[in-house]
Structure formats: C-alpha cells, structure tokens
C-alpha distance (Angstrom), angle and dihedral (degrees) to the residues before:
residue distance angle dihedral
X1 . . .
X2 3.65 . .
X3 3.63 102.7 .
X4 4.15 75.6 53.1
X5 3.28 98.8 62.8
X6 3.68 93.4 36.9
X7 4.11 86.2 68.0
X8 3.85 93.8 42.4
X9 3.70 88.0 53.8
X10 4.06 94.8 43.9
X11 4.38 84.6 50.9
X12 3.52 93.8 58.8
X13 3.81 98.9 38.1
X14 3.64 84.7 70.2
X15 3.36 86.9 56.6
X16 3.76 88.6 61.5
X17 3.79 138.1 -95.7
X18 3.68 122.5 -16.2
X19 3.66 94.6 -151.7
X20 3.73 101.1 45.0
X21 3.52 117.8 38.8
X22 3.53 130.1 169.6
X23 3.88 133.8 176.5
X24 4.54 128.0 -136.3
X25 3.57 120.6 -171.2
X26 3.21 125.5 -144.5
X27 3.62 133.7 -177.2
X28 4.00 129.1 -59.7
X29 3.75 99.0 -102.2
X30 3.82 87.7 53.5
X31 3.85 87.4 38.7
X32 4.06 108.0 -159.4
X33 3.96 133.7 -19.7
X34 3.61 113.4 -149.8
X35 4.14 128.8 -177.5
X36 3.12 104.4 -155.9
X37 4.40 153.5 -7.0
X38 3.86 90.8 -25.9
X39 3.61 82.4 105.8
X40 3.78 95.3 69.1
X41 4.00 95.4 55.3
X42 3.73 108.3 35.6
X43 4.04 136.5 31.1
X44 4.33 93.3 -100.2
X45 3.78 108.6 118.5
X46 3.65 145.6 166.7
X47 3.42 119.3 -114.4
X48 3.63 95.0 -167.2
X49 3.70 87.1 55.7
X50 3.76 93.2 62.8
X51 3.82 128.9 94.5
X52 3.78 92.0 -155.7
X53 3.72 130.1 36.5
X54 4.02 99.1 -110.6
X55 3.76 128.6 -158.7
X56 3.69 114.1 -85.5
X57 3.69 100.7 -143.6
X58 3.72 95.9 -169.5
X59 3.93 90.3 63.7
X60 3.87 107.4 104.5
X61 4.21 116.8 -95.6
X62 3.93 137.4 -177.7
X63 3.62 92.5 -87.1
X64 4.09 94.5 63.0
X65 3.84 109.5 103.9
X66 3.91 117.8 -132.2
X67 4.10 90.0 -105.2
X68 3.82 83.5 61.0
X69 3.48 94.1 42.0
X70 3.82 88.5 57.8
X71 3.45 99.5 49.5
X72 3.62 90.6 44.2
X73 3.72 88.5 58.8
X74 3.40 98.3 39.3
X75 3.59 92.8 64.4
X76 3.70 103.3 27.4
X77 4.00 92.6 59.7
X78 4.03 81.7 58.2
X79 3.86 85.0 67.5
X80 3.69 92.5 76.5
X81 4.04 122.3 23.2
X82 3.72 119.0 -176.8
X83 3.69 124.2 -130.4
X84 3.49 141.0 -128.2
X85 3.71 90.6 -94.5
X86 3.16 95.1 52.5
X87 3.90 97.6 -104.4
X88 3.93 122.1 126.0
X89 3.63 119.3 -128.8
X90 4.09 131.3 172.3
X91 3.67 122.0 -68.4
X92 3.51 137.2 -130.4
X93 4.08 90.7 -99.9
X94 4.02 130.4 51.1
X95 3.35 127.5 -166.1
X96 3.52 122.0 -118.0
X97 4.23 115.6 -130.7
X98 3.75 108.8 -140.2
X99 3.91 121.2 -164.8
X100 3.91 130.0 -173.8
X101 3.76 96.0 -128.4
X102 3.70 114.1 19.7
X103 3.92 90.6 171.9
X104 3.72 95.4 61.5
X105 4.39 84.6 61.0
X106 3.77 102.6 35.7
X107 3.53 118.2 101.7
X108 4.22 99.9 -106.7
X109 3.86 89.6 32.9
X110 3.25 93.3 104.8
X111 4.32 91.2 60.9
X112 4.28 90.8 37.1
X113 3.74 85.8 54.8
X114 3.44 84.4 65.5
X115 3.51 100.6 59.2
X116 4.22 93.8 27.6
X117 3.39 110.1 63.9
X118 3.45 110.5 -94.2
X119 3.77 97.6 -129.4
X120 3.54 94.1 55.7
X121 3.80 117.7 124.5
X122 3.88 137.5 -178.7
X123 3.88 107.5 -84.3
X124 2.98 99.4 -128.1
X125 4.26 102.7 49.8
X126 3.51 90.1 41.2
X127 3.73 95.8 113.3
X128 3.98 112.5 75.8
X129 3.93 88.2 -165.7
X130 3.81 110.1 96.4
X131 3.57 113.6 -130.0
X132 3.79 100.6 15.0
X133 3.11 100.1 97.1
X134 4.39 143.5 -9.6
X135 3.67 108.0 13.3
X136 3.39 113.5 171.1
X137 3.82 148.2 116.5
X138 3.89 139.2 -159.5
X139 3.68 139.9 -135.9
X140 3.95 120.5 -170.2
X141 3.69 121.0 -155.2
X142 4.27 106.2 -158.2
X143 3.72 100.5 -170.9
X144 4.04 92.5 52.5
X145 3.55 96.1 32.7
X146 3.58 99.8 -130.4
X147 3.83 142.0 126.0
X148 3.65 134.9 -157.0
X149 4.04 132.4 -169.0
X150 3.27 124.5 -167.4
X151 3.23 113.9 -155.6
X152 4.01 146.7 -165.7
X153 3.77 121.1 -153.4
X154 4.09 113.6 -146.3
X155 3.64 128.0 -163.6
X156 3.67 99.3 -99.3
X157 4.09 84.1 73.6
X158 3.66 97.0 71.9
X159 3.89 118.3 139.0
X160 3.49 107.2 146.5
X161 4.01 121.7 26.2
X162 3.73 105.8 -65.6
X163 3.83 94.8 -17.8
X164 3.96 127.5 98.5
X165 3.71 118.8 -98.3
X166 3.97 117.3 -101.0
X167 3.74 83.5 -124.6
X168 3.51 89.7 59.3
X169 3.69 96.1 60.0
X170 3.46 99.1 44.3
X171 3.44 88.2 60.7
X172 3.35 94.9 56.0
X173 4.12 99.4 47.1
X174 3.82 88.0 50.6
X175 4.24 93.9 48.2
X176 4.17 84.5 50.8
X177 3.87 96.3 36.8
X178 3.88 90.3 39.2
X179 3.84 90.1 47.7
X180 4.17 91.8 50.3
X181 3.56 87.7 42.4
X182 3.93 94.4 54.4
X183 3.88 85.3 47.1
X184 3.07 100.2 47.1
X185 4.19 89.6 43.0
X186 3.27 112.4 15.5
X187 4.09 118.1 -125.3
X188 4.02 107.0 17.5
X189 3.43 145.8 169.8
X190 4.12 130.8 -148.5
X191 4.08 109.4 -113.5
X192 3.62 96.4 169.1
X193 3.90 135.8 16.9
X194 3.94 110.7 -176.9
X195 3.97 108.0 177.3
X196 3.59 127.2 -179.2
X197 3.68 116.5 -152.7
X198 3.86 110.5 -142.9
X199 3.88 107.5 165.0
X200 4.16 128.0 -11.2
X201 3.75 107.0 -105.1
X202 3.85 105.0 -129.5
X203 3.95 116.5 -118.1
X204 3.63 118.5 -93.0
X205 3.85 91.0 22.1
X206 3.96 127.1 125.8
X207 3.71 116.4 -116.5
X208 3.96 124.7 -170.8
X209 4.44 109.1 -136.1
X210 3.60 98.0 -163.3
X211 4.26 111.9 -172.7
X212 4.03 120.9 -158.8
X213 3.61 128.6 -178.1
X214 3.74 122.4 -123.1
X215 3.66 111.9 -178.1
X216 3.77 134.5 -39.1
X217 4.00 120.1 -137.4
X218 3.53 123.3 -177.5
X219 4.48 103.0 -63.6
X220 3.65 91.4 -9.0
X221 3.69 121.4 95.5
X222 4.41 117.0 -174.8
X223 3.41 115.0 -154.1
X224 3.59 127.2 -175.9
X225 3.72 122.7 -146.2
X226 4.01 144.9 -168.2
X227 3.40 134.0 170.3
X228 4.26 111.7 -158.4
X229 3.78 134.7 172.7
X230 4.07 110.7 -83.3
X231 3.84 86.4 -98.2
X232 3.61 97.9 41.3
X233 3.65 102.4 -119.0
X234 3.62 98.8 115.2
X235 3.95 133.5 51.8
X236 3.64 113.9 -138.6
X237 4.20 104.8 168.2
X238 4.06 134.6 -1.3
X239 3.86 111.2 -157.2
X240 3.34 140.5 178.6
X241 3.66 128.9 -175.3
X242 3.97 150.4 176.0
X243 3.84 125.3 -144.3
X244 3.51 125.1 -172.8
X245 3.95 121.4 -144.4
X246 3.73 116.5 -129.3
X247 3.58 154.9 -176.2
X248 3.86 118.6 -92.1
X249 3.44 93.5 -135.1
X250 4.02 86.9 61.7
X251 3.77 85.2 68.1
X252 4.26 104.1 52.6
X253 3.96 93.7 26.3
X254 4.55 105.9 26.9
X255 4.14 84.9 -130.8
C-alpha cells in the first residue's frame, strides 16, 4: 500500500507541486494546461498528459438543441477574436475540455485506479447516450473572474412531472462553482452549498450556470451562483457557496 501511494504521489509531482497549484489556459485546439491536482476535482485536463485521445464531452453532438447551439457559439467564437491586422489572438473566454474519466489519462492514473475503483466515472459524464442526461459545457473568463455553463437538461433528470429534479441542479451549480473555485484556488473542496429554488426548469430545456467570485480569504473561496433561462428572462436558482482549498494528499489518504 505504501510503495502504492509512493508512485501515485511521484505521477502527479510531475505534474507540478502539490501544495501550490495554479491553472493557464490556452487556446481550444490545445484545450486546457493545468500544473497541478486540479485535475482530480474539476473537468480541466491535459491532453498532452493522456495516453489515449479521450472523448471531449463538452464538444457539441446531435442531441444539443439549437438554443444550446447558440449559446455555445456565442461564447465559443469569444475564444479567439481577430485583429485589425488580420491576425487571431486569444479571447477573453476559454473553453473548458471535460472528459468522463480523467484518472484513466492522468499521469499516476494508472496506480489510483488501483485503489479507486476502476469503473468509476465522473457523475456527471457517466451516461454515453447523448441527450439523456447532463449536457453541458463551460467557458471561463480569467480577467473577469467569471464562469458560465450552458447547459442541456435530458430526460433521465426528471423529478417532478416534466421538470428537472432539484438533485439535478445542484449538481450542476456545484460542477461550475467547484470548477471556478479550483481555478481560482487550485485543489478544493465544497463546505457549503445554499441554493434557492426560484422556478423548475422544464426537461429538455437550456439553462445558462453563470459562476462569480466574491472574495477569497485564506482556504475559503465564495462563489456566487445563478442559474437563468438561455435568454435571461427567467430566474431558475440563486446560490452561494464556500470551498475550501486543500492538500492533495487529503484526497488519497483523509490527512
């Protein structure tokens, strides 16, 4: 067990420091650069780190609905701007890759998936169906410190008659909060999720998550988080929330 651990924690040393972890985007066709154990808590991955090309579930499929579609565009052509001279340079937005099993890629997955079962897969891109159930994708903007999902509800959501399951939702604030948090922070964990419930968002619909930093003091990390209609028009959730930034080694061994 120890000599184990020992090569999970050499495999993500090369990834960088476990204590001080900070995340660089790049652009879309390089997807996201990461130093560090961000990789464990949120969607943000390396490609180069991988062995395999993986799915990237946040690319667009046949199950996104044209109001998706939209917004997906609408933010994704803000990842690249073109200027004057004619020469493309990075946006104010990046998109973030999102994969079903980061573990599996990551350089120490190999040894974790010895000790994490090796079936396991994210929550929330566990379902290879598109459409059925999470469908969503998310763009970070660095200099304003903000974070927006858009996001597609499937059938498989359902809590009450036609409407998406509370659950549901709260999964979704805490992957976009969680994911601005670990950005923001580097490796976190949620303390406190306080949702209020506005209006059901109907099943199938598009929703827009959109993440805002409050403050940061010391561990703890405040996000701020609402979830509207695609245009706008209609509030769905308020949320606020706390994450606190840990060690990596609070993850494999609960110090």
């Amino acid at each position: 067990m120890a000599r184990g651990l020992g090569r999970i924690c050499k495999g993500f040393q090369r990834l960088g420091s476990l204590s001080s972890i900070q995340t660089q985007l790049r652009q879309p066709s390089t997807s996201v650069s990461v130093r560090g154990t961000t990789l464990i808590r949120t969607m943000v991955a390396l490609p180069t780190l991988f062995s395999s090309k993986p799915r990237d579930f946040s690319l667009p499929n046949s199950s996104w609905g044209s109001e998706m579609m939209q917004l997906y565009e609408h933010y994704n052509s803000q990842c690249e701007v073109e200027t004057e001279g004619g020469e493309k340079q990075e946006g104010p937005w990046r998109r973030l890759p999102s994969y079903n099993r980061l573990l599996k890629y990551a350089t120490g997955g190999v040894h974790l998936s010895k000790i994490i079962q090796s079936k396991a897969r994210l929550f929330t891109r566990n379902i290879r169906d598109p459409g059925a159930a999470f469908e969503y994708v998310l763009f970070v903007n660095s200099e304003e410190q903000k974070c927006v999902c858009v996001f597609q509800a499937g059938h498989l959501l359902e809590g009450p008659p036609g409407h998406v399951h509370g659950g549901a939702i709260a999964t979704m604030i805490d992957t976009v909060t969680g994911t601005h948090a670990t950005i923001l922070s580097g490796p976190v964990m949620t303390a406190n999720l306080n949702i209020n419930y506005r209006s059901p968002i109907p099943l199938g619909s598009t929703v827009l998550l959109e993440s805002s930093l409050d403050k940061k003091e010391g561990r703890k990390t405040f996000i701020s988080c609402k979830v509207t209609s695609s245009d706008g028009s209609k509030l769905h959730t308020e949320t606020t929330a706390l994450f606190l930034s840990i060690n990596f080694s609070h993850l494999l061994l609960g110090e």
